[in-house]
N, C-alpha and C positions, 0 to 999 in steps of 0.2 A: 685149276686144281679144285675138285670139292672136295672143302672141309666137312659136308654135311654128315652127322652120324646119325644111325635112324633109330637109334634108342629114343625118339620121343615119347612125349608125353600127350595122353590119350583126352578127349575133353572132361569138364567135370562128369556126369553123369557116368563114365568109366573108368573112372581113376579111384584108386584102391588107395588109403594112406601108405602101402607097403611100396607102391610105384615109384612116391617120390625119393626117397635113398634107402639107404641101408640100417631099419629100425635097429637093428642093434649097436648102432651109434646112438641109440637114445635110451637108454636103459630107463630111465626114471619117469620117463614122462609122455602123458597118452597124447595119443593123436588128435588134430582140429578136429571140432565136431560143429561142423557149421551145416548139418541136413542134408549131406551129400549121399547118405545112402550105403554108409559104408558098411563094407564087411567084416570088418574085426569083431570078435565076439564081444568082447570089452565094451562094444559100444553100440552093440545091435538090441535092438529094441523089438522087444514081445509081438507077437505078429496081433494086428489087432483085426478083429472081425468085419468084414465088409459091409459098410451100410448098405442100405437098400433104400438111398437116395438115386437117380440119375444123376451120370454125368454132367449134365448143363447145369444142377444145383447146385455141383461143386464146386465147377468154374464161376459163376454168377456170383458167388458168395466174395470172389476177388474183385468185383468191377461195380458201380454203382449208376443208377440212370440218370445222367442230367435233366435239370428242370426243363428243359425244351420237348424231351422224352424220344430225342431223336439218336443220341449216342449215349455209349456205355463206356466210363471212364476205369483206367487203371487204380485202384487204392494204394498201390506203391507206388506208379511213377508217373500218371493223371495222362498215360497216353490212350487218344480217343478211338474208336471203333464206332462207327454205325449200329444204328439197334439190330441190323436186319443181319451183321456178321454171323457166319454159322461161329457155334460153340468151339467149333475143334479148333478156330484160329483163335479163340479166345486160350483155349489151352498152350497151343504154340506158344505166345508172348510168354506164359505164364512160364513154361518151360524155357526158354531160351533167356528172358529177363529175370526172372526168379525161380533157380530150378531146385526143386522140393515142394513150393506151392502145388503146381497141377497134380501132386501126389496126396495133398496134407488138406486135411480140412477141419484144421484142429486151432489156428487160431485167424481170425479176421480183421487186419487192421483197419481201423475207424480212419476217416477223411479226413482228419486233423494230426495225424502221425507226421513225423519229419520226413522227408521224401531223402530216407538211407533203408538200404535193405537191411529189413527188421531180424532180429534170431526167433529162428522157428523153435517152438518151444512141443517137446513131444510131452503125450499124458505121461510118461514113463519117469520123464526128470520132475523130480521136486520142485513146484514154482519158488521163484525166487535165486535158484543157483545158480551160477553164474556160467557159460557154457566154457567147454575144456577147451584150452589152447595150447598147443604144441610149442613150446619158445623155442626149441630148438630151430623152427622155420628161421624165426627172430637172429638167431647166431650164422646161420648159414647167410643170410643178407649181410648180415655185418662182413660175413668172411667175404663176400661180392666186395663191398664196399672197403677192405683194408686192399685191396690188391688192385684193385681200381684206384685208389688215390694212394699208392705203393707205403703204405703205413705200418708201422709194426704191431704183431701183435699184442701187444704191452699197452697201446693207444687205449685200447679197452678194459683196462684194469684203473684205467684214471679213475678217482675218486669220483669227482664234479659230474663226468658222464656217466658214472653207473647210478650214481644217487637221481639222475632227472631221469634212468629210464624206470624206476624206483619213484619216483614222484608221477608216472603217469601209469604205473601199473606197479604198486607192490610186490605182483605175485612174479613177474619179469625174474627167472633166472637166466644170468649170462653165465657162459662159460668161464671157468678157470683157463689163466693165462699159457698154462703147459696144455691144453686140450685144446686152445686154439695153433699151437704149435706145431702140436700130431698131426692133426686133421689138414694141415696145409704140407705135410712131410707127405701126406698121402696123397694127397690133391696133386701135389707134384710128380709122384711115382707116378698114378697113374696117366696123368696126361703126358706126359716121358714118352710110355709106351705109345701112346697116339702118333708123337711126335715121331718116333723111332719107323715105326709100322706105314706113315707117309713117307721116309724115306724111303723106304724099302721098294717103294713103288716106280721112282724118279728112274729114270732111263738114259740121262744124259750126265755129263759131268755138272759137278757142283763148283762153286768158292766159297771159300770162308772169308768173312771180316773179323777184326779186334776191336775192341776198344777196351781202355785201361783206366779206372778212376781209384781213389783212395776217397775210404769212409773220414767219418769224426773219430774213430779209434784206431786209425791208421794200419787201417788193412787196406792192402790193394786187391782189388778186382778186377776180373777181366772178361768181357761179353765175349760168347761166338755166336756170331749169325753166320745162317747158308742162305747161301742164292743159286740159285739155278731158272732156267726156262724150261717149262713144260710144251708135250706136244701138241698145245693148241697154240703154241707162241704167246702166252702171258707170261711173264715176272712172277716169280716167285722168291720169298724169303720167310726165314721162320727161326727165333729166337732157338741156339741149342742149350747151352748151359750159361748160366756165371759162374764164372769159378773162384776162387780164393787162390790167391798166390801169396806164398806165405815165405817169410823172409830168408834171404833178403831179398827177394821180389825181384830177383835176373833175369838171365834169356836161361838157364838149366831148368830154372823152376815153374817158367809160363812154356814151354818146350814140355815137359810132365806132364800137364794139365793140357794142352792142347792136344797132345797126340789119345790120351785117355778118354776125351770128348769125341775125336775122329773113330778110336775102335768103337765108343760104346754106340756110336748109333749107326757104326760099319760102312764108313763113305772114307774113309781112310787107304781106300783103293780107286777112290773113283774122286778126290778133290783135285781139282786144278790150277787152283791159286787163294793166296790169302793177302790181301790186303792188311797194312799193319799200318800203327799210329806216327811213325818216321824214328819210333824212340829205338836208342841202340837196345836194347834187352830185349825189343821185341823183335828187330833185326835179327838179332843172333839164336833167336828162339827159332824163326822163319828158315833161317839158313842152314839151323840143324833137322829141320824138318825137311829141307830141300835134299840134303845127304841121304836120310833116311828113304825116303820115298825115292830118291834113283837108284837107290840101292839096292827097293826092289822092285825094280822095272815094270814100275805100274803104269806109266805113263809120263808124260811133259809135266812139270809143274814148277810154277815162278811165285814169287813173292815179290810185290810191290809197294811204294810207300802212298800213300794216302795222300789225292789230291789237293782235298779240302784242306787238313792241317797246313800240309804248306802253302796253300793260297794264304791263310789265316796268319801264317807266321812270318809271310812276305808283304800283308798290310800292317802289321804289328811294326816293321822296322819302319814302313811308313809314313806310320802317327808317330812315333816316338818323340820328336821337336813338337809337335803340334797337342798332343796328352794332357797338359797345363790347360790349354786356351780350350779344350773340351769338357775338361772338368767344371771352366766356368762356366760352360754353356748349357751343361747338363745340371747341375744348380738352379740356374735359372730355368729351364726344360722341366724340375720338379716344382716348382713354385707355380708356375702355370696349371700341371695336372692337378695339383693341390684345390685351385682357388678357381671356382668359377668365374669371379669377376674377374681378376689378372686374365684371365683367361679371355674372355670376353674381348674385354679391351684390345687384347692383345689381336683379336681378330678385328673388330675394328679400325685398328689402327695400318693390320695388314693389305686390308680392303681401300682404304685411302689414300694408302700408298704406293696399290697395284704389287704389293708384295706377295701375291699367290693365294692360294686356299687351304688353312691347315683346319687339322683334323686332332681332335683329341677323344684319347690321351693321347699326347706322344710318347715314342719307343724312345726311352731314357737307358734302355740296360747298355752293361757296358762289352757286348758285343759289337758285332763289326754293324749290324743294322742300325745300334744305336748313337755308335761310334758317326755315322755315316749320315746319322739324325739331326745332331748337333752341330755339325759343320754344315750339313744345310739348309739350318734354324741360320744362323749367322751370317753367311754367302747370301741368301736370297729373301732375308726379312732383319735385315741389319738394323735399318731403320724404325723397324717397329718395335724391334727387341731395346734399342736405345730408348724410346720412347715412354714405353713398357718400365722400364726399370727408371727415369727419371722421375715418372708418377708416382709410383711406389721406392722410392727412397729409403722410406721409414724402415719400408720392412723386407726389402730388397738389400739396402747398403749399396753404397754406386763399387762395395768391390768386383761387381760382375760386368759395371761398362767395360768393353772388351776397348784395348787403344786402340790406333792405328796401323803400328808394327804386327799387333795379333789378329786385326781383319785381315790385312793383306797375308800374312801366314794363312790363314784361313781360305782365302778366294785360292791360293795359290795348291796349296794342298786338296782341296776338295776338289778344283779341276785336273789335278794330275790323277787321283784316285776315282774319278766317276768311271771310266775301262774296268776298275778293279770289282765295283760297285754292280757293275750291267756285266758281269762274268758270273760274279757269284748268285744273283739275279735268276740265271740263267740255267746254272747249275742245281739253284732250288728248285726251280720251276718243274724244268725238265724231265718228265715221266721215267726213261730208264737213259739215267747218265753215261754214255757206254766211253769206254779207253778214246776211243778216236776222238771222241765229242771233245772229251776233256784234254786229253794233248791238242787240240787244235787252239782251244782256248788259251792254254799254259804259254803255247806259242807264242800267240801273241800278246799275252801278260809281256812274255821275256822283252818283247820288241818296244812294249811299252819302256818298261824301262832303260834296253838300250838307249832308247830315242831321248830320256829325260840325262841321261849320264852324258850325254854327247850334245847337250843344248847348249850353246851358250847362255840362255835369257835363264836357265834353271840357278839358282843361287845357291851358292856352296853346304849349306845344310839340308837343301833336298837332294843336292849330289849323295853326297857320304850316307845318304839314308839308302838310296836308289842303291850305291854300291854293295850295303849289305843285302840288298834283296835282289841282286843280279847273283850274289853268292850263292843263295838257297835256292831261288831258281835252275842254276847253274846243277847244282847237286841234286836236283829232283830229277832235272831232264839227265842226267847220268845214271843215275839208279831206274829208271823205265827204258833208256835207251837199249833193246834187246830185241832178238828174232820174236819172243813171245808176245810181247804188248803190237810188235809191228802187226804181226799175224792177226792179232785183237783188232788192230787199228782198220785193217784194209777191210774188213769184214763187218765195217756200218758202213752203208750203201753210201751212206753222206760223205762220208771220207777219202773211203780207196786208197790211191797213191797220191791223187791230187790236191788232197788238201794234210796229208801227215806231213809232221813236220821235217823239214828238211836235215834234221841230224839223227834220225830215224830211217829215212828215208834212202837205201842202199839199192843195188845191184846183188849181193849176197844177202839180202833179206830176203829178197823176192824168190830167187834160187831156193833158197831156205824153204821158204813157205811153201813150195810148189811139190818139193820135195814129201815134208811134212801129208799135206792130201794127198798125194798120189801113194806114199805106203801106209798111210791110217785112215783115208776117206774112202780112195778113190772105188778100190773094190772090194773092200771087205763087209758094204752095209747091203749091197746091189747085185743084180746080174745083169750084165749087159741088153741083157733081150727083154725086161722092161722095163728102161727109162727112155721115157719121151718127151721132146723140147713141149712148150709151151703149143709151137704150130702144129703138131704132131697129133695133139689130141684132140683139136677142136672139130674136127670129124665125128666125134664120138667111138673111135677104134671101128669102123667099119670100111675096112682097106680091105684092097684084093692081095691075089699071091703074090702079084709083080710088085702092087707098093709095098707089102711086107719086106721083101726081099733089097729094093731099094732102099729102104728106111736102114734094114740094115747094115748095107755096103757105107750109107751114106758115115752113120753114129761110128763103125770101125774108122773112117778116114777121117772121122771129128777126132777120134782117140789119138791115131795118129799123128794129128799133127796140133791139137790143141787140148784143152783141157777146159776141165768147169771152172777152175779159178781164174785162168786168163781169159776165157771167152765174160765171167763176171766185169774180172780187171778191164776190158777194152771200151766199156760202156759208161757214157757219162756219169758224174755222181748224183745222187738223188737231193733234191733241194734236203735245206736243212731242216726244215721245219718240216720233215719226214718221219710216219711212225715209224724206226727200224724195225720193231718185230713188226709191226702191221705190212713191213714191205715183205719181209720172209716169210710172213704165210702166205701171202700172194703167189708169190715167186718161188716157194721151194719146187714146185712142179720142173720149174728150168733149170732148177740147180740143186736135183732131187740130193747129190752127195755131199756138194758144198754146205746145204743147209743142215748137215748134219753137225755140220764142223763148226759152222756159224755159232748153234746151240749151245755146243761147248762152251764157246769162247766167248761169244758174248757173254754170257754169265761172268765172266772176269769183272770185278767191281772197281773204280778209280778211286772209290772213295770209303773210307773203313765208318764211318756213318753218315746219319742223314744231313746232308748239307744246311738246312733249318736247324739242326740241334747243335750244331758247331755255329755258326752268324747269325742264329736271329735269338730273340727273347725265350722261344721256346728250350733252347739249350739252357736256363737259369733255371727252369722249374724242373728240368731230370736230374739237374745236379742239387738240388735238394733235397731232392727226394734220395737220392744216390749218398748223400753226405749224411743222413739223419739215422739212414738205416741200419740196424745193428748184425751184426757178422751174423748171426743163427736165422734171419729172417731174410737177409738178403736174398738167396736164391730161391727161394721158396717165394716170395712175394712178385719177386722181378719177373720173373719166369711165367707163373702162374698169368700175370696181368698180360704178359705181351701172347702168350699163346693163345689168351680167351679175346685179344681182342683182331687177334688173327685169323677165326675166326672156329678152332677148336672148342671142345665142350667143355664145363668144369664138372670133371669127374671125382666122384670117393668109391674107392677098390672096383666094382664094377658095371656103377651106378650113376646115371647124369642129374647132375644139378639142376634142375631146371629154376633158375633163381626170377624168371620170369613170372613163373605158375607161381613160384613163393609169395611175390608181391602181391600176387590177385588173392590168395587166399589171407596175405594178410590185411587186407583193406577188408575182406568178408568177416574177419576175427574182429575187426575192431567195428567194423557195425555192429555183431555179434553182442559186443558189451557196450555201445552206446545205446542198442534199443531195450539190453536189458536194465541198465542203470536210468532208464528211463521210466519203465515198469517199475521199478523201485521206488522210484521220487515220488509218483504219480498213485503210489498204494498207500 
């Protein structure tokens, strides 16, 4: 999908101050005038009479001859030429490195000048003034920068920051706190539109994901993301709304808010599944959305619980016994980050002992990554951490020596959980996590813990842990078990019927499914007379009448007696470590209808967010940001940041940001007034 919009921006020498937004967001305040030549009358300057110098006098006046008399150096930026270079490359540089000089021959910096481009000073401005700068550029960065590091706009009414950009320019006006408010109400409208107008284009069915958090002022929130594949076979997804659910925060009230998201960007005919957090509210939100939509018989659509959460909620009952003996080892996991020397040591000690190679800092959060850290700080550098901690005493305290009762907890639990560890691993990893993938994994999570419930050597408090997480398991694979996830399932090459899991795994699925394409694939996308297998075209279509007519006897007797989903089905499965879209653009030519259906459904998500933002560190710093921020900024900010960094443009009403060009011209501004505050000193 390109995101590219071709309202760009033009180079300097053709850019107008009216190009970069919309001047009537700046009522008060003139345009940069850093020599660009502009056409505003405000700031056009008297036309002045043409010398009757030659051009090589003018250029020459920029470059000086070194003592050797063989090269002619730059006066800004001491890049050399040959004396023998013609003039007009001499202009080139002038132009391209400093454009306004090859035009201006009105001031000549001396060889001792600071190597920053100097402000061109025209006869028109009074010596000494200081040249005009736009601060609004200055607010427009700032609004880059609150939405990038998802901050409210209040961040910039702090005292302490306004007074230091006030201590490096006086003349710095920032925006009022309600005018950075507007301007992001806007920013958001119009990017909406963007947002909206890419759907508009999608061709295949969509999914929605959820996700649900509660701020510091105890409003709950709730994200929708789409996903879908395009028809080049890449992934897609793209932030739609946050919304506010507002009390008491049920499945009637995210049920409101989600279908009002589905009309407003009109895919509310064409979604095929939502992914939800496993929470009952969002359950019952899903389920009244599944009434509604078969109600009007727009299509198949299921709602699913979220992988991830329940992998997450099935290592949680996990650790439970073992939580204490982690807490002390992440204690000790901060003390290390802390102190270079503990640190140190601590790898010395590790090296001596053949206790492996760590790496800092280490991942101390108390997610499952860091959860997963600390058990094998302790398992596999016991010795050193003991070591480690008798040295440091003082400032350790030996209440972090772990006994013997809590290494053995430790060796114990960290070997049952590494399957857990190299699942989730995997699921991060994993470019497009699809249903199959993840029900294959889920499978054998569940087998994992059969096997530990049914050990004898397993000891009674990893039993009782294992039995609450054969429970959630248990209730995960019941809530997916359905004709729709199977459909999803057989439909990565990798999977098929051979590798889903066996309670899945029917005679009246397949029926189902077969059913399914043959009255919404099989003929409604195609015509018979031109789909061609794979061997069929490698000819280049230049067949006689007999083979035409053979082809066709042949493709009715394929009809006849088989189909593109079984003739798919009878073929081995593709390794796993197979691109599945990269297999379906291959391959849709063989399975020109199947791959239509494929597109559908593979868009089906296992997982209602990113598997890193639920198990690793990364998930600490969203919910920060998530927790800090205040109801009126929330969607405007959240929104904003994930669209621009997905690769849309930041618009105001019908005007792009271009906050790139902002930063070059503000680095030009502030030459601007380091060469004139130079001038000043030096008068």
């Amino acid at each position: 999908m390109d995101w590219n919009v071709n309202n760009t921006y033009k180079t300097y020498k053709d850019m107008e101050p009216k190009s970069m937004m919309d001047m009537a967001l700046f009522p008060n305040i003139d345009p940069i005038d850093i020599g660009l030549g502009s056409s505003e009358k405000g700031n056009a300057t008297p036309p002045v009479k043409p010398r009757k110098k030659t051009m090589t006098s003018v250029f020459l006046k920029f470059f000086e001859t070194a003592p050797d008399g063989k090269i002619r150096r730059c006066k800004f930026c001491g890049q050399s030429y040959s004396i023998a270079t013609a003039t007009g490359n001499l202009g080139r540089h002038l132009s391209n490195k400093h454009p306004g000089y090859d035009k201006s021959g009105d001031v000549v910096p001396s060889s001792s000048a600071p190597q920053s481009t100097p402000v061109v000073i025209k006869k028109s401005q009074p010596q000494g003034k200081a040249p005009q700068v736009d601060y609004d550029h200055l607010n427009w960065l700032l609004i880059k920068w609150l939405t990038l590091a998802s901050l409210p706009p209040s961040t910039l009414e702090e005292k302490w920051l306004v007074n230091s950009f006030k201590f490096l320019n006086p003349a710095i006006q920032l925006w009022p706190g309600e005018k950075y408010k507007a301007v992001l109400r806007e920013v958001f409208r119009c990017m909406q539109e963007d947002v909206r107008a890419c759907l508009e284009q999608v061709s295949s069915k969509v999914s929605i994901t959820l996700d649900f958090w509660t701020s510091y002022e105890q409003i709950c929130f709730m994200s929708v993301t789409c996903q879908w594949i395009d028809e080049k076979w890449a992934f897609q997804k793209v932030l739609l709304d946050i919304c506010r659910i507002s009390y008491p925060s049920g499945g009637n009230e995210i049920y409101r808010c989600l279908i009002k998201v589905l009309k407003m960007y009109n895919i509310d005919n064409r979604v095929i599944s939502c992914t939800h957090d496993n929470s009952q509210s969002a359950i019952h939100a899903c389920h009244t959305l599944k009434e509604a939509l078969d109600g009007q018989k727009v299509g198949p659509f299921c709602y699913i619980p979220c992988a991830a959460h329940t992998l997450n909620m099935i290592i949680d009952d996990g650790l439970r016994t073992t939580k204490p003996v982690i807490s002390k080892i992440r204690e000790f996991a901060l003390e290390l980050n802390a102190s270079v020397e503990i640190s140190d040591d601590f790898i010395q000690y590790a090296t001596a002992y053949q206790e492996g190679n760590w790496k800092f800092p280490l991942d101390t959060s108390a997610r499952w990554s860091g959860n997963y850290m600390m058990l094998d700080i302790a398992r596999k550098a016991g010795k050193s951490m003991d070591a480690v901690i008798r040295k440091y005493e003082e400032t350790l305290g030996s209440r972090l020596m772990l006994n013997s009762a809590e290494k053995n907890a430790v060796m114990i639990i960290q070997g049952y959980l590494e399957p857990f560890y190299k699942t989730t691993n995997n699921i991060c990893t994993n470019k497009v996590p699809t249903i199959g993938l993840v029900l294959f994994f889920m499978d054998h999570i569940s087998e994992t813990i059969t096997t530990c419930r049914e050990s004898r050597h397993s000891p009674d408090w990893l039993k009782n842990a294992a039995e609450d997480m054969a429970k959630k398991a248990r209730s995960y694979g019941n809530q997916v078990s359905n004709i729709f996830t199977y459909m999803t399932a057989i439909l990565d090459p990798r999977i098929k019927s051979e590798l889903i899991p066996e309670s899945l795994n029917s005679e009246n699925h397949l029926e189902e499914a077969r059913t399914h394409f043959m009255r919404n694939y099989s003929t409604s996308h195609f015509s018979t007379a031109t789909v061609y297998g794979a061997q069929e075209i490698g000819d280049g279509g230049s067949v006689s009448f007999a083979e035409e007519i053979a082809r066709k006897k042949r493709r009715a007797s394929m009809n006849n007696t088989t189909d593109e989903l079984t003739q798919y089905l009878s073929e081995s499965p593709a390794p796993i470590s197979t691109d599945v879209l990269e297999w379906w653009k291959v391959n849709s030519t063989r399975y020109p209808r199947l791959s239509v259906m494929a597109r559908d459904f593979l868009a089906v998500q296992p997982i209602s967010v990113a598997p890193e933002e639920l198990f690793c560190n990364k998930g600490d710093e969203i919910d920060k940001h998530r927790l800090c921020m205040p109801r009126d900024s929330t969607q405007a900010i959240l929104c904003i940041r994930s669209w621009t960094q997905g690769g849309f443009k930041l618009k105001y009403k019908s005007t792009e940001i271009d906050c790139e060009r902002l930063m070059e011209l503000a680095a030009a501004a502030a030459a601007d007034n380091s060469a004139t505050g130079f001038d000043k000193k030096h008068k």
